[in-house]
N, C-alpha and C positions, 0 to 999 in steps of 0.2 A: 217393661217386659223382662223376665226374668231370664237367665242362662238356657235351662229348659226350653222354653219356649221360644227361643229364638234357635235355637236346635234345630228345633220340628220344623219353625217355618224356612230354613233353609234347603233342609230335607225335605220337603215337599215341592220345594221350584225344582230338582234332581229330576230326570230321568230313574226308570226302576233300577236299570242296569248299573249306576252310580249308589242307589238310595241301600241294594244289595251291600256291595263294599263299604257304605259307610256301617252297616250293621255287622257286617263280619268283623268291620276292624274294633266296634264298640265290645264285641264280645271276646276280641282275646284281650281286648284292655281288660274288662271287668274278670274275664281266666287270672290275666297275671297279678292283677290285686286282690283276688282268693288265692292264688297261692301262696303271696306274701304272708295273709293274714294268719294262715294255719300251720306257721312255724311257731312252735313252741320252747321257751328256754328248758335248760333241765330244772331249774327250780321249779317250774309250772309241774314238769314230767313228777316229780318228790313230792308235789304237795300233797295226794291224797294217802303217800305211804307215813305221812309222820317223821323222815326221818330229819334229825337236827343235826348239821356237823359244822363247828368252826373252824376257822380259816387254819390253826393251828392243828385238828386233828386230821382235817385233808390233806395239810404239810405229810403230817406225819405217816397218812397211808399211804400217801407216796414214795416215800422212803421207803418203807419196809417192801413196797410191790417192787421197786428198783433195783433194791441191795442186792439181789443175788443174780442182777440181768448181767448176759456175757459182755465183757470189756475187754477189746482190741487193743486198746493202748496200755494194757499193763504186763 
């Protein structure tokens, strides 16, 4: 008997009022496992624009977006 089916036939010995909550509760599992899935990284976000940057020029846009942030400690 496979997983499935051993599901169903425990949900069917249930009363409806139980068989209810067991399908509420199947549905916000199967919500929070779409949400999970449709988080995308930003390299996915980049793919269709083309853009290429290496680790060294990301350093370096960094720098220059920084160099002239206000600094407290000077």
């Amino acid at each position: 008997m496979s997983l499935e089916q051993a599901i169903l036939e425990a949900v069917r010995g249930l009363p409806a009022e139980k068989q209810e909550e067991i399908l509420d509760h199947a549905t916000r599992l199967r919500q929070q496992t779409t949400d999970k899935r449709q988080l995308r990284s930003v390299k996915g976000l980049w793919a269709d624009l083309g853009v290429s940057l290496s680790a060294e020029e990301l350093k370096e846009n960094q720098r220059e977006m920084w160099k002239n942030f206000p600094r407290e400690d000077i």
